[in-house]
DRENTORKOL-3810 file (N, C-alpha, C; in nm, 4 decimals):
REM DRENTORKOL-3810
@n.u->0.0725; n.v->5.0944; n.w->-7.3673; ca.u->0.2159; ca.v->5.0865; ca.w->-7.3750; c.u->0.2584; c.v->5.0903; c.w->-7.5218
@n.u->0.3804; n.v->5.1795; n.w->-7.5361; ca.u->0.4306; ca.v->5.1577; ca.w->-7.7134; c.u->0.4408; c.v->5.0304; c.w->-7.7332
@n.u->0.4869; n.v->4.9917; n.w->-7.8566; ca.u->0.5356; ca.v->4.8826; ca.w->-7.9100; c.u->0.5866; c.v->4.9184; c.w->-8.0370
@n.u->0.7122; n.v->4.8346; n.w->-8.0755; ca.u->0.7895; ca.v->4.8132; ca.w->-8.2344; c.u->0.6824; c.v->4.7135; c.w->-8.3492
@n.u->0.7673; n.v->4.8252; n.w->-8.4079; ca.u->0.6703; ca.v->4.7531; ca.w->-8.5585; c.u->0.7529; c.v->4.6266; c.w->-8.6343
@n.u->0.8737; n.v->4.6946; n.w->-8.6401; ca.u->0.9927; ca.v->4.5998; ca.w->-8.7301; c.u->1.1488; c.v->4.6165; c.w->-8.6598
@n.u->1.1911; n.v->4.5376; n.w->-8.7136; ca.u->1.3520; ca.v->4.5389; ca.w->-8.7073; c.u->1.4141; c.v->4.6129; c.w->-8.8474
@n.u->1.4589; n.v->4.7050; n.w->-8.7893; ca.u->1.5193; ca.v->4.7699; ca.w->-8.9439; c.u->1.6671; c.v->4.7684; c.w->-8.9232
@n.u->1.7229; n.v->4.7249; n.w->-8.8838; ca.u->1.8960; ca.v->4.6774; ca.w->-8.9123; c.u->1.9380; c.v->4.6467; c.w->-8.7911
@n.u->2.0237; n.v->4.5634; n.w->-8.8028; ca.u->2.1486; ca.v->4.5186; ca.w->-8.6573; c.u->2.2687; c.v->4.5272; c.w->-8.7123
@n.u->2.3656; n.v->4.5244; n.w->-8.6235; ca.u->2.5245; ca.v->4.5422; ca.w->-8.6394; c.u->2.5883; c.v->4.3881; c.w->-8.6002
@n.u->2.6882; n.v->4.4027; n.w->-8.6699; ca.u->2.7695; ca.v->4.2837; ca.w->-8.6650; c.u->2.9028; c.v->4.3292; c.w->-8.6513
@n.u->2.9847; n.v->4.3100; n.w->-8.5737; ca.u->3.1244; ca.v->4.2993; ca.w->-8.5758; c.u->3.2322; c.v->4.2174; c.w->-8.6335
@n.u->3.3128; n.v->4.2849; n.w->-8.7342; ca.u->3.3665; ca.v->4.1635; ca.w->-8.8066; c.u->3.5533; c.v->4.1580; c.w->-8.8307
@n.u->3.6120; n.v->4.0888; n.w->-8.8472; ca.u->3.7467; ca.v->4.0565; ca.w->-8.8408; c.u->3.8299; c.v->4.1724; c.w->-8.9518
@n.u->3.7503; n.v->4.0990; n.w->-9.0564; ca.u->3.7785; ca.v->4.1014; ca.w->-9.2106; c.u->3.7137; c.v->4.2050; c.w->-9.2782
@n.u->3.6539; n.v->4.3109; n.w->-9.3019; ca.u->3.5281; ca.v->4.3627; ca.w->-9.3596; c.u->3.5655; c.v->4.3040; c.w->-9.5416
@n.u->3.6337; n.v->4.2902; n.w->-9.5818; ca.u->3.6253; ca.v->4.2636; ca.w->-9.7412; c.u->3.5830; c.v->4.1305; c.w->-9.7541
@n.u->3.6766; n.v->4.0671; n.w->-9.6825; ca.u->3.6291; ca.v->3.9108; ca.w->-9.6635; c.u->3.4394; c.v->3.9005; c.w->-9.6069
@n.u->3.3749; n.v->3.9624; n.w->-9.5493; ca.u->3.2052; ca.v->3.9586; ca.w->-9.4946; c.u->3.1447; c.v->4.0141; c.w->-9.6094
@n.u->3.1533; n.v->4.0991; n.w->-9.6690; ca.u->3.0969; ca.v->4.1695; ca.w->-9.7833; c.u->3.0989; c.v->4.0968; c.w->-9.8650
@n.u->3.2285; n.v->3.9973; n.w->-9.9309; ca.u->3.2505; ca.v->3.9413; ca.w->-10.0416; c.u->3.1304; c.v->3.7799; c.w->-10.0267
@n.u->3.1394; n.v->3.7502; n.w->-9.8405; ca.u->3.0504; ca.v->3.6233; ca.w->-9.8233; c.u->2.9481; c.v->3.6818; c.w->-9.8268
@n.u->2.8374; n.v->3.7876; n.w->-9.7676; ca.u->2.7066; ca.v->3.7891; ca.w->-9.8029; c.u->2.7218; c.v->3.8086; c.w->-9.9482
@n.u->2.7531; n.v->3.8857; n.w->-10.0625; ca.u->2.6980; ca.v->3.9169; ca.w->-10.1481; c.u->2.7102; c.v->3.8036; c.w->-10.2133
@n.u->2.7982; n.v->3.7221; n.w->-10.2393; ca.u->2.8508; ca.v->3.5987; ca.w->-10.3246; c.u->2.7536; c.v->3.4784; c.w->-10.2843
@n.u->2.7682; n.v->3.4551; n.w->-10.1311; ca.u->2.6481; ca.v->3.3161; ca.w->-10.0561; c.u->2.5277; c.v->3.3981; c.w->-10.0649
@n.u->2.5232; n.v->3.4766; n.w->-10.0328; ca.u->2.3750; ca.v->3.5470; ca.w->-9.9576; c.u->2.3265; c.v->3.6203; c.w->-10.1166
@n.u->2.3667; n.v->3.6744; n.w->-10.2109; ca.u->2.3269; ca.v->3.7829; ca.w->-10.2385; c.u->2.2877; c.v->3.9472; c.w->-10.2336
@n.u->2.3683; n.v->3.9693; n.w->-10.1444; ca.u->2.3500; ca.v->4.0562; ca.w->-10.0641; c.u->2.4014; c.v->4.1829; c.w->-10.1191
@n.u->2.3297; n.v->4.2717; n.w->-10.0862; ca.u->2.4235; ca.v->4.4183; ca.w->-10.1706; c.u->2.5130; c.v->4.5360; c.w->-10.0730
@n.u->2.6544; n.v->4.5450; n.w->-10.0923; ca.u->2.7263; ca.v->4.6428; ca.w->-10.0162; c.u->2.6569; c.v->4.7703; c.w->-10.0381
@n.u->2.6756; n.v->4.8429; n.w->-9.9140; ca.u->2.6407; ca.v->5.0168; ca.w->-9.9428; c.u->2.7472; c.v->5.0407; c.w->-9.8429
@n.u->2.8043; n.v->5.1518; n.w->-9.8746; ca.u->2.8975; ca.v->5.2305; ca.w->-9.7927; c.u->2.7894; c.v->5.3496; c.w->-9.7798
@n.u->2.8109; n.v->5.4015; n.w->-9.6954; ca.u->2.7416; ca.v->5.5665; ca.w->-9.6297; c.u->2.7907; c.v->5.6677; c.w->-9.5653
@n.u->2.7696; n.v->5.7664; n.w->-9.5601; ca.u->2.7905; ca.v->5.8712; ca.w->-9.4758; c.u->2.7111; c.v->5.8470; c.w->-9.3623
@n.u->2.7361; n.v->5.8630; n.w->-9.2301; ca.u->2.6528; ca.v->5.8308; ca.w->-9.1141; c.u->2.6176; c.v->5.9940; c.w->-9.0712
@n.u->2.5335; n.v->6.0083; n.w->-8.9906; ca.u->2.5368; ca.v->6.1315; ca.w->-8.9309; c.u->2.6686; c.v->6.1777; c.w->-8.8704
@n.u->2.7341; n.v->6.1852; n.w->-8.8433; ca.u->2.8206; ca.v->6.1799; ca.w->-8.7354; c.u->2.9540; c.v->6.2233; c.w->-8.8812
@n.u->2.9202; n.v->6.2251; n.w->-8.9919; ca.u->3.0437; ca.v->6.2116; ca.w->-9.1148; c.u->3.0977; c.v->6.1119; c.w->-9.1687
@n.u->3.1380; n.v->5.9772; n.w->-9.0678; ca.u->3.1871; ca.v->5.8681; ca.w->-9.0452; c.u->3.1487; c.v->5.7982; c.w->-9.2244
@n.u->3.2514; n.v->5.7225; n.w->-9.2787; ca.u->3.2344; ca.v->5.6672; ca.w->-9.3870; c.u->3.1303; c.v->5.5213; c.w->-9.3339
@n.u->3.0740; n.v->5.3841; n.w->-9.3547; ca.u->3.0583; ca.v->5.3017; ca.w->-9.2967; c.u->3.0115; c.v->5.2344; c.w->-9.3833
@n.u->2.9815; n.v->5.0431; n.w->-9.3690; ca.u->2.9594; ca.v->4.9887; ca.w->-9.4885; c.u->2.8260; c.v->4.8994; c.w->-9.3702
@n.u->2.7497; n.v->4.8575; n.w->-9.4674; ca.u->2.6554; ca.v->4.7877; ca.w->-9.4288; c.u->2.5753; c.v->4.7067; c.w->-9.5667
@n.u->2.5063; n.v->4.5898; n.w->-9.5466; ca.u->2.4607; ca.v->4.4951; ca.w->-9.6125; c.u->2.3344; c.v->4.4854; c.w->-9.6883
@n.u->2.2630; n.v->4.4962; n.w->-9.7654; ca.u->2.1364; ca.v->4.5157; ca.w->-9.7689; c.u->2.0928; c.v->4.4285; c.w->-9.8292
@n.u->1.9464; n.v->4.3496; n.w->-9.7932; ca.u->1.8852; ca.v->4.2951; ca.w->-9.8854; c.u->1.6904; c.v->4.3112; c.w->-9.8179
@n.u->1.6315; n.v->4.2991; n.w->-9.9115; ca.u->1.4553; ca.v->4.3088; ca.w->-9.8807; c.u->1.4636; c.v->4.4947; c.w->-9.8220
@n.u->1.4260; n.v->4.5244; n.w->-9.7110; ca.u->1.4156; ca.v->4.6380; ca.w->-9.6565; c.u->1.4473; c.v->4.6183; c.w->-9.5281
@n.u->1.5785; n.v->4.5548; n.w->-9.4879; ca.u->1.6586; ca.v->4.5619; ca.w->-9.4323; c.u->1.8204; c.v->4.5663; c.w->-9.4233
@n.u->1.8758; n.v->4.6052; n.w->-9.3278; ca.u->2.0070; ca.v->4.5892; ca.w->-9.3511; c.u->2.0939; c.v->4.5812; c.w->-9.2539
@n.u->2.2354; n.v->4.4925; n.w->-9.2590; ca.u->2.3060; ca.v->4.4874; ca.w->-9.1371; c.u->2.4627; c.v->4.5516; c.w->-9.1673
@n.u->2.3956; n.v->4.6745; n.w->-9.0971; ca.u->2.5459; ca.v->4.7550; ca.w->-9.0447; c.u->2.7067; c.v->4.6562; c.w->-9.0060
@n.u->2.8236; n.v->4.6901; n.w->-9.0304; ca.u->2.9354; ca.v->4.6571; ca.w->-9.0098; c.u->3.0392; c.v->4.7353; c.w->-8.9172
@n.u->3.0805; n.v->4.6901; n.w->-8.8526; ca.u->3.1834; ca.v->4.7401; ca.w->-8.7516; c.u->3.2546; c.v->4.6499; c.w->-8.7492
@n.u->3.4119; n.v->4.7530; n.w->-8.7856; ca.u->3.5729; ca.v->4.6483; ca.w->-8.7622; c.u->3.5587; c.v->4.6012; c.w->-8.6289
@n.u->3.6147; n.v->4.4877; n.w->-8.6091; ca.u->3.6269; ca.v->4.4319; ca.w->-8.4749; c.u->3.7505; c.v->4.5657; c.w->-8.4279
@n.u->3.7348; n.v->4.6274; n.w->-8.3151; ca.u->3.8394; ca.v->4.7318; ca.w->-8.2522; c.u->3.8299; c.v->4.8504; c.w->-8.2674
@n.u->3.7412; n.v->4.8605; n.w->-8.3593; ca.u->3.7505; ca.v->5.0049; ca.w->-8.4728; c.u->3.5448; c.v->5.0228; c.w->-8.4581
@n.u->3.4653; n.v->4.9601; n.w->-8.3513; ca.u->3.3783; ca.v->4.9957; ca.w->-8.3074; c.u->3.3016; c.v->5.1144; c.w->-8.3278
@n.u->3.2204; n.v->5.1677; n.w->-8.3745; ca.u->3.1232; ca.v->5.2673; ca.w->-8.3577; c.u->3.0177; c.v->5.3391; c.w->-8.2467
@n.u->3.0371; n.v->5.3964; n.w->-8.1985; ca.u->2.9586; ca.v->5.3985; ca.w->-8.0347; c.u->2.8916; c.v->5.5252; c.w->-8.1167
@n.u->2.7850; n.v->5.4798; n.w->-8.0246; ca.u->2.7412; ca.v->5.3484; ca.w->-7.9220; c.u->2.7472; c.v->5.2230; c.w->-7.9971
@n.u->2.7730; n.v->5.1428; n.w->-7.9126; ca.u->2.7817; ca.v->4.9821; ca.w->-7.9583; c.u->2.7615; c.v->4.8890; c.w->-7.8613
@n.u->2.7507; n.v->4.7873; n.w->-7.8628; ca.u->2.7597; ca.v->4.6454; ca.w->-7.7410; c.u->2.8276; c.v->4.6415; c.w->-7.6277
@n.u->2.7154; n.v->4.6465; n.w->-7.5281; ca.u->2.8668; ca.v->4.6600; ca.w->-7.4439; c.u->2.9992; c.v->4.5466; c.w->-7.4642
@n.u->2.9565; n.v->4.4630; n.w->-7.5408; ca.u->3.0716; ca.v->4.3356; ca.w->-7.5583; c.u->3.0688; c.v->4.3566; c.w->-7.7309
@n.u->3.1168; n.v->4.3918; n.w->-7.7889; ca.u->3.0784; ca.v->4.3699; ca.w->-7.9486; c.u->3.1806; c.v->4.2550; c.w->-7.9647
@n.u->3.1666; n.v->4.1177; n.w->-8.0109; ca.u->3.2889; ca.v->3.9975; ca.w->-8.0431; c.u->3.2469; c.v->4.0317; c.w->-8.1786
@n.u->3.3133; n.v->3.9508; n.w->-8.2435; ca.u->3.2869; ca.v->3.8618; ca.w->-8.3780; c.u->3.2366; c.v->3.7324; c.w->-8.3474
@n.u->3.1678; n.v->3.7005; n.w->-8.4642; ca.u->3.1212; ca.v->3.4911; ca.w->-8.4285; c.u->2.9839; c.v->3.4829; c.w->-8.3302
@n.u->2.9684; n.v->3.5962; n.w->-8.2535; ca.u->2.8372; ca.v->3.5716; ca.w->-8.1969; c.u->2.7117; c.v->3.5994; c.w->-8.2871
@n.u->2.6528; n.v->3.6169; n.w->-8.3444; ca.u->2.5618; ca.v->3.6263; ca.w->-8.4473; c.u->2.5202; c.v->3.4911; c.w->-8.4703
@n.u->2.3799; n.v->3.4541; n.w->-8.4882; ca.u->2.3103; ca.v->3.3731; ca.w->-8.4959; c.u->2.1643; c.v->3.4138; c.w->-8.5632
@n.u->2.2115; n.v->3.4051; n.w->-8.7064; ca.u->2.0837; ca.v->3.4959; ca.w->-8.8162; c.u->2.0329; c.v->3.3886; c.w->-8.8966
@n.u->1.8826; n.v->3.4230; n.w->-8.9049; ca.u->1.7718; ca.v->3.3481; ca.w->-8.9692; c.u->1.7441; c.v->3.3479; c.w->-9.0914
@n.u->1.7834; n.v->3.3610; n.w->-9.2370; ca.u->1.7042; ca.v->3.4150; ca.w->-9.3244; c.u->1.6318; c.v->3.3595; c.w->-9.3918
@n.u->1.4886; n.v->3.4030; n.w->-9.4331; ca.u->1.3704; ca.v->3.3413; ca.w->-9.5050; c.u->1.4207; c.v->3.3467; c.w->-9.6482
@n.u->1.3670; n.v->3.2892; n.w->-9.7433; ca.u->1.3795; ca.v->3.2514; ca.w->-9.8585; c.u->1.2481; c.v->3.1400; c.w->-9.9160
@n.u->1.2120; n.v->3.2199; n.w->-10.0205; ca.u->1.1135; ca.v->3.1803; ca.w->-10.1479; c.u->1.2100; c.v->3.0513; c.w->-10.1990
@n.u->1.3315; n.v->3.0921; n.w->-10.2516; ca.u->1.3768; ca.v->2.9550; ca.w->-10.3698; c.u->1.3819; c.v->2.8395; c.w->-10.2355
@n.u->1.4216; n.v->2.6840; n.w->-10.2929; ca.u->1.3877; ca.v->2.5963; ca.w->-10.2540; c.u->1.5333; c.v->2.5986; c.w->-10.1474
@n.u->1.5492; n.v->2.4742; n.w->-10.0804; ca.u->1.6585; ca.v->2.4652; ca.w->-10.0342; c.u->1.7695; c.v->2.3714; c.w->-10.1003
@n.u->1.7250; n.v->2.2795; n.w->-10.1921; ca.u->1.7985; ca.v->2.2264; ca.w->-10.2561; c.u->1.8874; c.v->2.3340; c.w->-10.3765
@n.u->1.8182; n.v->2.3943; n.w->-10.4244; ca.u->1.8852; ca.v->2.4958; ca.w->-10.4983; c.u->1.9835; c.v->2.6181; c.w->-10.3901
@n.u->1.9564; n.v->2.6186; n.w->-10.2672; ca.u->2.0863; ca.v->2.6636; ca.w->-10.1822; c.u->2.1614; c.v->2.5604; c.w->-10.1689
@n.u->2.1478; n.v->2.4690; n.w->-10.1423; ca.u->2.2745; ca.v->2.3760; ca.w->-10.0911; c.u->2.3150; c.v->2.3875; c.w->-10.2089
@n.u->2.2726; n.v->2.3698; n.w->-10.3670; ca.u->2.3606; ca.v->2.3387; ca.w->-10.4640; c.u->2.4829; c.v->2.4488; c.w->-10.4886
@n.u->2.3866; n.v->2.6558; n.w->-10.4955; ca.u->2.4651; ca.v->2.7435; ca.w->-10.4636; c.u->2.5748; c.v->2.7380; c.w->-10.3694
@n.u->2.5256; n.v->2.7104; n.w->-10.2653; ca.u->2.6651; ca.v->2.7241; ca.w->-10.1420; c.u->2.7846; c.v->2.6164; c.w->-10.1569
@n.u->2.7746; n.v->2.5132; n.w->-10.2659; ca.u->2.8433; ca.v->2.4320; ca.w->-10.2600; c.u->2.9503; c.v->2.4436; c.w->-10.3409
@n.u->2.8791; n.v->2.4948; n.w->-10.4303; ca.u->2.9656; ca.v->2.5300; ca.w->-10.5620; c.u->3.0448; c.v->2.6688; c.w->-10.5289
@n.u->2.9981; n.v->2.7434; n.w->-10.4291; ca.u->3.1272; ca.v->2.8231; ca.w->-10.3799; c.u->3.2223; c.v->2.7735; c.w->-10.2854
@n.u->3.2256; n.v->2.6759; n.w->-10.2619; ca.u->3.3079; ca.v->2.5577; ca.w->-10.1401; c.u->3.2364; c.v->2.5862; c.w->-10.0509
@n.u->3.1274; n.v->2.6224; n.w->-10.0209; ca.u->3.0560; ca.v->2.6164; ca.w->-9.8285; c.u->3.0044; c.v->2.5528; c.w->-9.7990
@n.u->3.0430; n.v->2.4909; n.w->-9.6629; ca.u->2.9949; ca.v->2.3461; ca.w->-9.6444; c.u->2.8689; c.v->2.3923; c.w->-9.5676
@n.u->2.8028; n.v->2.3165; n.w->-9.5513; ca.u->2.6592; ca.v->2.2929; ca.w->-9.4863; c.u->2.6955; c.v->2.2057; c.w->-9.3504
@n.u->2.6353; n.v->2.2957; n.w->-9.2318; ca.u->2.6846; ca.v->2.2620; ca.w->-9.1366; c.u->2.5417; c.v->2.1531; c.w->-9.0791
@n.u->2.4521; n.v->2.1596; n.w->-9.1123; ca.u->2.3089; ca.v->2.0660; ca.w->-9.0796; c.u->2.2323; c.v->2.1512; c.w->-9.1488
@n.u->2.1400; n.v->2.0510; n.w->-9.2076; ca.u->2.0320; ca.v->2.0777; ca.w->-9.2503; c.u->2.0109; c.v->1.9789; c.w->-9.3782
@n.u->1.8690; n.v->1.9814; n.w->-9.4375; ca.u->1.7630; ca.v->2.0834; ca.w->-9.3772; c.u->1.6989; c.v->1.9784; c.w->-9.2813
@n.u->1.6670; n.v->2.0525; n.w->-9.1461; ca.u->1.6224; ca.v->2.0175; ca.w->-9.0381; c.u->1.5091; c.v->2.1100; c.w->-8.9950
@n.u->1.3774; n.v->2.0340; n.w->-8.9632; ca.u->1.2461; ca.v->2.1490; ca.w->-8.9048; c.u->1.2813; c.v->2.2139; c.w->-8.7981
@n.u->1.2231; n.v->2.3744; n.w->-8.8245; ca.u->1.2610; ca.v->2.4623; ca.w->-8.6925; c.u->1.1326; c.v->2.5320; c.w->-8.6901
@n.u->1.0958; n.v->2.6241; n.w->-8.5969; ca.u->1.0124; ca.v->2.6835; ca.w->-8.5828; c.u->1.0475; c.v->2.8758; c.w->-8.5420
@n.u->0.9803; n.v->2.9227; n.w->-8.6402; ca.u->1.0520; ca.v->3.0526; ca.w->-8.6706; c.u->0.9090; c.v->3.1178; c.w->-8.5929
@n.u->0.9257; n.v->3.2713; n.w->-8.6115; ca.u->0.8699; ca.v->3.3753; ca.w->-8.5648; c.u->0.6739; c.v->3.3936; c.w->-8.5939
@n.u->0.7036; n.v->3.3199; n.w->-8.7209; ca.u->0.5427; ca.v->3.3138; ca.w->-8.7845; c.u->0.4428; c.v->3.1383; c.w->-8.7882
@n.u->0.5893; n.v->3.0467; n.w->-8.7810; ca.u->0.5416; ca.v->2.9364; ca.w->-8.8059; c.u->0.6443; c.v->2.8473; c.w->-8.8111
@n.u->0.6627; n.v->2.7079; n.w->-8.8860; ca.u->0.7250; ca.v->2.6302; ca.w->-8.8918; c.u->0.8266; c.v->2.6722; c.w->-9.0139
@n.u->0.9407; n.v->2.6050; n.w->-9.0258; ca.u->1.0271; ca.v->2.6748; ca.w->-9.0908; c.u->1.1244; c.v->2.4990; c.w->-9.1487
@n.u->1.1730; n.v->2.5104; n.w->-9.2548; ca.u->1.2606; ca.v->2.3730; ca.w->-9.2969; c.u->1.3917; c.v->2.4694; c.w->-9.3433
@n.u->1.5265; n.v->2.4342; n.w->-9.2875; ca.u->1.6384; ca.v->2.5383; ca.w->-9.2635; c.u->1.7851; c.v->2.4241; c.w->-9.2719
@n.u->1.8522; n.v->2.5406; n.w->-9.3567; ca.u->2.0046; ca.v->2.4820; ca.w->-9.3417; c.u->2.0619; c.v->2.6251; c.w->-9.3016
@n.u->2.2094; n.v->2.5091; n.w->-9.2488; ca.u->2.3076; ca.v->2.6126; ca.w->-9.1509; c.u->2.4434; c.v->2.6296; c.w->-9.2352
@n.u->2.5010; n.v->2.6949; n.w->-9.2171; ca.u->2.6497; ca.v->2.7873; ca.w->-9.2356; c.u->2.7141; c.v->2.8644; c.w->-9.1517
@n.u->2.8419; n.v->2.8667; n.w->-9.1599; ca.u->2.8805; ca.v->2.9975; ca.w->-9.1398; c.u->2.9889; c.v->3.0950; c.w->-9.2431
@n.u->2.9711; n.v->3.1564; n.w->-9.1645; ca.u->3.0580; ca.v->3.3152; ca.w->-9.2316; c.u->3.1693; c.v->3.3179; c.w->-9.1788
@n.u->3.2700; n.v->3.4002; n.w->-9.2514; ca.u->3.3841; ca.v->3.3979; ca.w->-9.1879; c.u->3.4202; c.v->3.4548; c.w->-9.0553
@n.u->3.3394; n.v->3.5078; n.w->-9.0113; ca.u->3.3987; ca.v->3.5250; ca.w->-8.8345; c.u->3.3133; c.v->3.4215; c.w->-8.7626
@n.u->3.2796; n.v->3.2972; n.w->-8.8054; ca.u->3.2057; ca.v->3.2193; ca.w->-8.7778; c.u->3.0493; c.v->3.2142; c.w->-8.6948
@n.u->2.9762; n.v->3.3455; n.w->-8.7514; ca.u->2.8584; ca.v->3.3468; ca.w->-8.7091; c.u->2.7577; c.v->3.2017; c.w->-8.7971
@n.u->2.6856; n.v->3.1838; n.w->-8.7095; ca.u->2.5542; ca.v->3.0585; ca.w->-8.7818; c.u->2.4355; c.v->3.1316; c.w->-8.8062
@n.u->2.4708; n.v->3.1097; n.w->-8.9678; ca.u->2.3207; ca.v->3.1575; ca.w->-9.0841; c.u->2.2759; c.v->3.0321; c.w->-9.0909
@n.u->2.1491; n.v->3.0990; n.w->-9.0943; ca.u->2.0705; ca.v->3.0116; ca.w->-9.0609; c.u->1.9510; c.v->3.0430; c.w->-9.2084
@n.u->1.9324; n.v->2.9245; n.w->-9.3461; ca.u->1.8284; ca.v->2.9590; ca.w->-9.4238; c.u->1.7481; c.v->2.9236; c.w->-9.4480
@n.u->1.5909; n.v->2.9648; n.w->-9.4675; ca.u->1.5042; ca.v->2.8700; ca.w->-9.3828; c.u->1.3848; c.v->2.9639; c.w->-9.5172
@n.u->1.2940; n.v->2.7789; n.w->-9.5653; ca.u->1.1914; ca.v->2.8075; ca.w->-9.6404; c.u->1.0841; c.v->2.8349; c.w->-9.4783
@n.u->0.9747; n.v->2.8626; n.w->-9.5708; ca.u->0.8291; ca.v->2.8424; ca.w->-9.4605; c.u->0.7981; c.v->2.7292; c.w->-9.5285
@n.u->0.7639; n.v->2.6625; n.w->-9.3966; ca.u->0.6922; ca.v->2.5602; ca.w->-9.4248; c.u->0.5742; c.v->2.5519; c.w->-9.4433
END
């Protein structure tokens, strides 16, 4: 039987697109790319490591898409080398509150020590050393 190797991007649906761009790159670090899609279509998406998460206006959808695309449903993991005390200090000093953490979780490879947030269409990031 086939099988996948990786996840190479997901889509998110969002309210605001200036307002999501401005929170990953500013909290997250994250880098905007706008693109040409096949299709001609202008489109913006997120990048960081060798992945990336595509953007779609809430209404203004890209199809194929979800059969439900909301905003706020998103529930993303991200790994991170620096410590977590040096995120809470970052996220704080941009006003973002810390919704729990750091609390033990158990991620895809192993055990994981993680704090929570959200973004402005209120999805929960989730940032998480290895433990």
């Amino acid at each position: 039987m086939p099988s996948v190797d990786a996840l190479d991007h997901l889509v998110m649906t969002v309210a605001d697109m200036g307002a999501t761009v401005a929170f990953y790159e500013r909290a997250l670090g994250m880098t905007a790319e706008h693109f040409t899609a096949a299709d001609g279509t202008t489109r913006t998406a997120l990048k960081f490591g060798s992945q990336k998460i595509n953007l779609h206006q809430a209404g203004a959808e890209f199809a194929p898409h979800a059969q439900r695309p909301i905003r706020g449903s998103a529930d993303l993991c991200f790994l991170s080398a620096d410590p977590l005390a040096g995120w809470r200090a970052h996220l704080e000093s941009l006003g973002l509150a810390i919704e729990d953490g750091p609390i033990k979780r158990t991620g895809a490879t192993g055990p994981l020590l993680s704090i929570y947030l959200r973004d402005p269409d209120g999805n929960l990031i989730e940032i998480s050393n290895q433990a």
